[in-house]
N, C-alpha and C positions, 0 to 999 in steps of 0.2 A: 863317520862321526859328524855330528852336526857342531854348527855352528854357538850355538847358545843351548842352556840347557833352562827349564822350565822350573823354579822351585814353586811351591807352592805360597802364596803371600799370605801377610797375618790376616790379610780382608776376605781370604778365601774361606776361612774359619767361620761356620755359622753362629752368630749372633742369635741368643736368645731372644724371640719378639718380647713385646709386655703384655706378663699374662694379666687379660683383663677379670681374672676374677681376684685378682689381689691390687686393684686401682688403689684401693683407698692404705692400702702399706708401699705404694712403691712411688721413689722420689725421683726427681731426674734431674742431674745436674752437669754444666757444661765440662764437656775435658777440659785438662789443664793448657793444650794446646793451641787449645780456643779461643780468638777473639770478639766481639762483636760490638758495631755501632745501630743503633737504631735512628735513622732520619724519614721523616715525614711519615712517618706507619710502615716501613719497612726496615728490615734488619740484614746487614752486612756481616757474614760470618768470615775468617780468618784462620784457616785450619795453619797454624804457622808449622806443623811436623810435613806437611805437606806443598803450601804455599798454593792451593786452593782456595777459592773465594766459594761462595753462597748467600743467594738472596733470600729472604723471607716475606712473603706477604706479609700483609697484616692480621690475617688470622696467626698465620708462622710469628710473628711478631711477638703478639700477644702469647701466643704459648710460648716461645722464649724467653720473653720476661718473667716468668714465672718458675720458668727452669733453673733455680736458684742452691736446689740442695733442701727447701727447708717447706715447698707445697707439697704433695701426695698428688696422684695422678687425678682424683676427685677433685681436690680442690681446684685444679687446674680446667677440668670440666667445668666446674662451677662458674670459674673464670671468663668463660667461652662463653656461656650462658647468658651471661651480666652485662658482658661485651655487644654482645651480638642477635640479634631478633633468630634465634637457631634452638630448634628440639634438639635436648640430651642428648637422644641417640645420635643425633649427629655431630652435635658437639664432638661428643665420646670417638667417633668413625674417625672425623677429623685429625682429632689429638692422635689418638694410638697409632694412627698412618702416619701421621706428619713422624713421631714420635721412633717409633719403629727406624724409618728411613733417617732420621738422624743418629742415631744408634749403628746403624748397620756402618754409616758413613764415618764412625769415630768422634762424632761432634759431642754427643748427649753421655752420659753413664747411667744407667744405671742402677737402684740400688732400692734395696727393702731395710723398711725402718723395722 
């Protein structure tokens, strides 16, 4: 008999990526668990169900602040765009990776308008 047993955790559960052909319906907005300050172009997340920290570039930043519930994932490419001397397509790589990876982490939700 062993010592501990292995359950499976809720992070073990694959997470939906974002599928990029529904950008312009799908919104991303922070859990409710979630804190974040933003200083000097970078942003400090607060996962408080966990008491995990995360830093954000300033790209990360910028897409943060926009993760409000109320941009579409376009709009927030847009955003990148406006920000930063960067071609769409990579805007786009950017966002859906950065995007992805907070999702998978429990930070982001989410959701089709």
């Amino acid at each position: 008999m062993s010592d501990s047993q292995q359950i499976p955790a809720v992070s073990d559960v694959p997470i939906p990526a974002i599928d990029r052909t529904l950008l312009d319906q799908t919104i991303l907005r922070p859990s409710p668990d979630v804190q974040g300050t933003t200083m000097d172009g970078e942003t400090v997340l607060l996962d408080l169900s966990s008491g995990r920290y995360y830093t954000l570039n300033r790209l990360g930043s910028v897409i943060w602040e926009h993760c409000t519930g109320q941009c579409t994932m376009t709009d927030i490419q847009a955003a990148i765009c406006d920000r930063f001397d960067v071609v769409p397509e990579r805007a786009l790589d950017d966002l859906v990776n950065l995007a992805n990876e907070l999702v998978q982490e429990g930070l982001l939700q989410q959701e089709r308008r």
